[in-house]
C-alpha positions in Angstrom: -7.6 -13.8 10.9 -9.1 -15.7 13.7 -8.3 -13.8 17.1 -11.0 -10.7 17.2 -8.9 -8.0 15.8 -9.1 -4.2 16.5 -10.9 -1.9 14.0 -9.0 0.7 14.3 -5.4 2.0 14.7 -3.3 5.3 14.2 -1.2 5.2 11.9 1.5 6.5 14.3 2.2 4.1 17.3 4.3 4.1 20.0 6.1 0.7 20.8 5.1 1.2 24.5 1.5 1.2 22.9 2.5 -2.8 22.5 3.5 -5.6 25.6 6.6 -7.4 24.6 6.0 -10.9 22.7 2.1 -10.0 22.6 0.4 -10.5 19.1 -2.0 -7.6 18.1 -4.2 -8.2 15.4 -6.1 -5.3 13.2 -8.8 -5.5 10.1 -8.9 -1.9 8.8 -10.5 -0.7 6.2 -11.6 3.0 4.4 -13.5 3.8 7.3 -10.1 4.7 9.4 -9.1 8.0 8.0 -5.5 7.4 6.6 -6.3 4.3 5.1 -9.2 6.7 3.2 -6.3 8.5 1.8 -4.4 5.9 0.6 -7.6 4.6 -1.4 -8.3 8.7 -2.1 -4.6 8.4 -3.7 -4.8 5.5 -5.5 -8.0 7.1 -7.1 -6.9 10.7 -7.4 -6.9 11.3 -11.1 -10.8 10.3 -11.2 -13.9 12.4 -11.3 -16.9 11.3 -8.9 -18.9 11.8 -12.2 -16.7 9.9 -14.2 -18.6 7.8 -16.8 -18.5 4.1 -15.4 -17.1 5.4 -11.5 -17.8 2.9 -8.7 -16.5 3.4 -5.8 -13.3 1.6 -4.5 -12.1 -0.4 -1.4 -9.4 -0.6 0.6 -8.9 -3.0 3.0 -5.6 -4.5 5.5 -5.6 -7.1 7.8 -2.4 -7.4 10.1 -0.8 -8.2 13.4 1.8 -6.4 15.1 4.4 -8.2 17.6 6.6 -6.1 19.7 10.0 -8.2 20.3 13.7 -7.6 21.4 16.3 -9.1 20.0 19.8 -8.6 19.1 21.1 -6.9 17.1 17.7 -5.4 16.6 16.8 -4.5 19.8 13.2 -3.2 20.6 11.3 -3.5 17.2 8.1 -4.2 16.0 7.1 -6.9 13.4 3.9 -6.3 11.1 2.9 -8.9 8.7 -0.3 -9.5 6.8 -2.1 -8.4 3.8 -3.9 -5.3 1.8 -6.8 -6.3 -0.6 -7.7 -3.0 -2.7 -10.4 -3.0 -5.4 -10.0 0.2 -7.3 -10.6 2.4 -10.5 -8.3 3.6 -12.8 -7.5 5.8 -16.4 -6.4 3.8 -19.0 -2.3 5.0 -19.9 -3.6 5.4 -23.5 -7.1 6.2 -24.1 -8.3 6.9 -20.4 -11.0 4.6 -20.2 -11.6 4.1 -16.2 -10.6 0.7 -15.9 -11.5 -1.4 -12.5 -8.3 -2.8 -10.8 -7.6 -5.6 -8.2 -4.6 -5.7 -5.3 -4.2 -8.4 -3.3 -0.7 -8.5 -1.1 0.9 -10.4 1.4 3.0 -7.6 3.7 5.8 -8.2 6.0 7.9 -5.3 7.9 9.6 -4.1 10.7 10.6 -1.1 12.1 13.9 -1.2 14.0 15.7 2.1 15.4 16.2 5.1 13.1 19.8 4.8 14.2 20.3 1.4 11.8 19.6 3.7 9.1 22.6 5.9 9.5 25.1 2.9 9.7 26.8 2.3 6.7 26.2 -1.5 6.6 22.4 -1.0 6.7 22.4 1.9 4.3 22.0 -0.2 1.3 19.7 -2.8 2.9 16.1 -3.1 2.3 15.2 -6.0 4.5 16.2 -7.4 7.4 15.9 -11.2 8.7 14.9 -11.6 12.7 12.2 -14.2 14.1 13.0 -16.8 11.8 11.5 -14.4 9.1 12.6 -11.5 6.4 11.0 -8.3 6.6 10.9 -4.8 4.8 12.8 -2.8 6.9 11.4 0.3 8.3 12.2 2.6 11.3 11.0 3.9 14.5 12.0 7.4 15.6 12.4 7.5 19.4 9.7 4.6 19.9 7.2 6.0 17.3 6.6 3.8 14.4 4.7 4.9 11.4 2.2 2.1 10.3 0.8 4.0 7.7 4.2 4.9 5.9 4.2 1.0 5.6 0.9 0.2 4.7 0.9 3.1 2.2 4.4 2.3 0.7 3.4 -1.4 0.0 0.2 -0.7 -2.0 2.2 2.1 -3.7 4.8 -0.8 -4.8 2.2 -2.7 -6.0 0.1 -1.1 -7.9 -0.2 -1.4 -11.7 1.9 2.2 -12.6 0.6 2.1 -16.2 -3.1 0.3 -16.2 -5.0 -0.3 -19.6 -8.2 -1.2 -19.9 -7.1 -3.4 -22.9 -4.4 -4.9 -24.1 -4.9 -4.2 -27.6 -6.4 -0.4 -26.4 -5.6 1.5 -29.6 -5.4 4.5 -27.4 -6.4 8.3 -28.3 -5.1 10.1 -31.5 -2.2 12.3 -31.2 -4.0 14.7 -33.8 -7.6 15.0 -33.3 -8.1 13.1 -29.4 -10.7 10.6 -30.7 -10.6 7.4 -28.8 -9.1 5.3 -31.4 -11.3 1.9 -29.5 -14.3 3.8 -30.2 -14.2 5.0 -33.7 -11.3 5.8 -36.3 -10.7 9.5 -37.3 -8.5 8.4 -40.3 -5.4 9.9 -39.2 -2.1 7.8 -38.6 -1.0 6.8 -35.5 
């Protein structure tokens, strides 16, 4: 992004936290605490000592505009994108496995009492500023950017990563990684 951006952000904000029609741009990365967890989830089921382990990155560049609008009223817009290089156990023989994001993100969070209205209650996106975005809410003026920020990776990520994909995975017998040699049972 070209304006300077902010380096940090909670992941809470308050909408008054934001002039109206002002564009707010941020570059976060692990060094802001909940976007540590998010990386810290994404790698959870690792070891530190894991044979092969490098450490991970997660980064998010975005801007935030607060607007008013009907029938939207006083929202905010949040659009960008999340760039994650990470590691993870191969599904079958849990070989850690390096693994790349790279997003485009777009949401808003409009008031909390759009969610209760039964034409909303189904909808996952909502169309305002000549745009479509994800829809979130805000609760009494607080809006949750890490909810979004965490719920996009969490979308995108590969659920069921394999290293290869011809991995011959582990034996349901003996456990021998069936890549690395072959234990002469049947699969």
């Amino acid at each position: 992004m070209s304006e300077e951006a902010f380096t940090s952000v909670e992941a809470k904000v308050k909408l008054s936290d934001f002039k109206m029609d002002e564009t707010y741009f941020y570059e976060l990365d692990e060094t802001q605490d909940w976007v540590a967890k998010i990386l810290a989830e994404l790698e959870e089921n690792l070891e530190d000592d894991d044979e092969g382990r490098e450490k991970g990155f997660l980064r998010t560049q975005f801007r935030v505009v607060r607007k008013k609008s009907h029938p939207w009223g006083d929202h905010l817009l949040v659009d960008g994108a999340i760039q994650s290089s990470y590691q993870a156990a191969c599904v079958r023989c849990l070989t850690i496995t390096p693994r790349d994001l790279d997003i485009e993100i777009a949401g808003g969070f409009i008031n909390d009492h759009f969610e209760k209205q039964p034409e909303y209650e189904e909808s996952t996106t909502f169309y305002t500023s000549n745009s479509e975005y994800d829809m979130y809410f805000h609760n009494k003026g607080t809006a949750n950017l890490g909810e979004l920020i965490h719920e996009q990776v969490f979308m995108n990520v590969d659920t069921l990563p394999l290293h290869d994909p011809d991995c011959k995975g582990l034996c349901s017998v003996c456990g021998v990684d069936r890549n690395k040699e072959d234990c002469g049972h049947d699969a």
